[in-house]
Each structure stands twice: as C-alpha cells, then as structure tokens.
N, C-alpha and C positions, 0 to 999 in steps of 0.2 A: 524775595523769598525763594529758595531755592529749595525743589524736591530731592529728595536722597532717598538710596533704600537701605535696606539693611549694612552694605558695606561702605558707606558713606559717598558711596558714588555718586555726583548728580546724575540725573535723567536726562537725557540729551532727546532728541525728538524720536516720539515713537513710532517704529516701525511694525505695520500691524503683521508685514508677512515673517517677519523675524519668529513676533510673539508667536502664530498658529504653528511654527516648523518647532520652535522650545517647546509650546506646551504637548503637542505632538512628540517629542522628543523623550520629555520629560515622563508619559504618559509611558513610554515603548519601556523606556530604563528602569521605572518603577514596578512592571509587572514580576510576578515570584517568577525564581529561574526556570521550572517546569513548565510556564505556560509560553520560552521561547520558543519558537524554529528553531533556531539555530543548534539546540537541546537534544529537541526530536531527529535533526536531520543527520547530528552527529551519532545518534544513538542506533538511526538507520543504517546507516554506512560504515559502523562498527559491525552490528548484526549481518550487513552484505558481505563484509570484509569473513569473518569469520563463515561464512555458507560456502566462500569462495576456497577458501583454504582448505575447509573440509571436504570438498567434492572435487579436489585437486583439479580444478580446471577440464573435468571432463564435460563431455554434452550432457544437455538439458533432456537430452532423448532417454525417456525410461527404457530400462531392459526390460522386457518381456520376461516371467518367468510362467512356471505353469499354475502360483495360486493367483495372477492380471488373468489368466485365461480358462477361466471357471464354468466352460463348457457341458459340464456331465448330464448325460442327460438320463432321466429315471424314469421306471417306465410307471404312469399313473395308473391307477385302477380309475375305468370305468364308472361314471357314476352316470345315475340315471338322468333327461331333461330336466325332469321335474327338480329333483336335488340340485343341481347345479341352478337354475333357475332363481330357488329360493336364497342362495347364497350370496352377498356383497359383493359386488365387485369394484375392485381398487386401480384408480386410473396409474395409480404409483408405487412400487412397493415402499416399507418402510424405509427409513433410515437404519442403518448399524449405528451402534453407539461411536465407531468410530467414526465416520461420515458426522454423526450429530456435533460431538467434541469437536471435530475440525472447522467444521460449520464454527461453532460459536467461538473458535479462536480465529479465524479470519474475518468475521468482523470485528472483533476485539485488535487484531492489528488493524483494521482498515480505520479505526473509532482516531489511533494516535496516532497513524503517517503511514502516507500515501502507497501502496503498493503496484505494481504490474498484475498480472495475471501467473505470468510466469515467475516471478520473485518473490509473490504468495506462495505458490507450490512450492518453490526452495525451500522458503522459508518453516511452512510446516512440516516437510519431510526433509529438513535436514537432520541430523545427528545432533546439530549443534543449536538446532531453534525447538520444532517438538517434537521430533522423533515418528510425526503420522507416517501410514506406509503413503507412497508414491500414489495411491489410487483415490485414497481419503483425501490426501489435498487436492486432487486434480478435483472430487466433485465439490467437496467444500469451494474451491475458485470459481466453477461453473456455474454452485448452485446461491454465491451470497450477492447480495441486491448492491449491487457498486456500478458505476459508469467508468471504466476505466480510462476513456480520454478525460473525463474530469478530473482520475486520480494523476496520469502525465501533468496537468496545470499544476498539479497541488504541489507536485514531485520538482517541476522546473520551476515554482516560483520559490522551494524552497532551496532549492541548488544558488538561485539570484541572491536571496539573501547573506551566503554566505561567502559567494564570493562572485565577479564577473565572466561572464559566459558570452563566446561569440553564438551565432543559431545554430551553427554547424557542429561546434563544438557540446551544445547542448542535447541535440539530437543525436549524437553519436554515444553520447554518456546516459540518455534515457532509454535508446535501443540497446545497445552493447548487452551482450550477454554475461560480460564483468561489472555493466554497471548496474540500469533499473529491468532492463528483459523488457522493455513494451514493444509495440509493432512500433515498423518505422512510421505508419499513419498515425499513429498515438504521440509518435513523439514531436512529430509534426507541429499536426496541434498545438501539444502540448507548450513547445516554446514560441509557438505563434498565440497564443492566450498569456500568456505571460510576455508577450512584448516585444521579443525579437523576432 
C-alpha cells in the first residue's frame, strides 16, 4: 500500500526539518501583502528617496532664521507675593498645536517602519512628507517614547530581508546621511543585533 498526496506522488521518507522550513514558508507566503517588510521597507526608501531629492542634498543643519530664535523679551507687570503664590505653576509649558500634530505623526511613522532621529525630522519637515516647520519635528523626535537603537535593529533586519549586506556596508547605509541618519553607535548596534 502506497501513500500519495494530492499530486499522485508517493511519500518518500519524511523529513521533519524539510516539513517546519515549508510550513514556515508556507506561513510567510500566505500573509496579506501589507503585513510584509519588504512592503514597508520599499515604501521607506521611496519616502527617503523622495526627502532626498527635495532637500537637494543639502545638510541636515537647520538655518537659523529669526521666528527658531524667539527671544523677546516683554516687560511683566509686577504682581504681588501673595498673587503669584496662589497661581499654578507649570513644570512645562503647553504644547502648540503644531508640536501636538507632529508628535502624533511621528509615532504614527514609528507604529509602521523604523525611523532615525534625524530621518524623523526630515521626514516631517519635508515639503514632500508633512510639511511641519524644522522646530515642530525636532521636538516631536525629542519628545516621542522610541528607543532609537531599537528602531537601527528594526531598520537593518529590514534592509537583510531584502537583500544581503556585509557589517560595514550595513553600517554605512544606516549612518549615511543619504541613507537612515542614525549615530554611528546606533548603527553599530544595529547590525550587530541583527547578525552581522
């Protein structure tokens, strides 16, 4: 009596690590196309490509104009102990609305692929991603709850995926100011957590 599957094949002897790398396999091929890497990473790298073009390869370094340096100083009236005393005081001022908006868009990118520090900020003060001024993403990157050597791992295990990287070549492409902008310790890490 002779086993067959569906394709009239016999069954020859089975190989258990064959079965776990197909079902595994099987398992990666079947997921909807939105929940690959390789989705996300090319969506990234469209979006970098595009930040890159518009900021024509210049530096990362903001210019300084006079609304970054909002100096003035007004002169207050005088209020008495007692007054000032009964009044709240605030370890922080608020947020701007735009500070707020930028806030909840950098982690809305950090939610679907990996950013830098510095690739955030591009990225919301580009022309081509949201348009925030230069000062709103810098505190948006400051102020949202990320690990950024974590986000390096997340960044080089998706670069492995798509294709093969030597460490050096890895590290050059997550520090690179054309590629991800992390520190060179970030990137470090980064492809040292991911394997190489």
């Amino acid at each position: 009596m002779s086993n067959t599957m569906g394709t009239g094949q016999p069954n020859g002897p089975r190989n258990p690590r064959a079965e776990v790398k197909a079902a595994k396999a099987y398992a990666k091929a079947s997921r909807p196309w939105y929940r690959k890497k390789r989705w996300w990473v090319l969506a990234v790298a469209v979006i970098f490509v595009a930040v890159a073009a518009t900021t024509g390869g210049g530096t990362d370094e903001p210019s300084v104009t006079s609304d970054d340096k909002k100096t003035t100083t007004t002169a207050q009236p005088t209020k008495p102990a007692e007054a000032a005393a009964d009044e709240p005081r605030e370890s922080e001022p608020e947020m701007t609305s735009g500070q707020e908006n930028a806030l909840a868009a950098a982690e809305n990118y950090l939610e679907i692929a990996p950013f830098s520090r510095k690739g955030l900020i591009r990225q919301l003060s580009s022309d081509a991603g949201d348009g925030y001024s230069r000062k709103d993403a810098t505190y948006a990157a400051d102020h949202v709850d990320v690990d950024w050597k974590e986000q390096a791992v997340k960044a080089a295990e998706n670069y492995l995926d798509i294709s093969p990287f030597s460490r050096q070549a890895m590290i050059e492409q997550l520090s690179s100011d054309a590629g991800d902008g992390y520190t060179r310790a970030q990137a470090e890490h980064g492809a040292e957590k991911a394997g190489l």
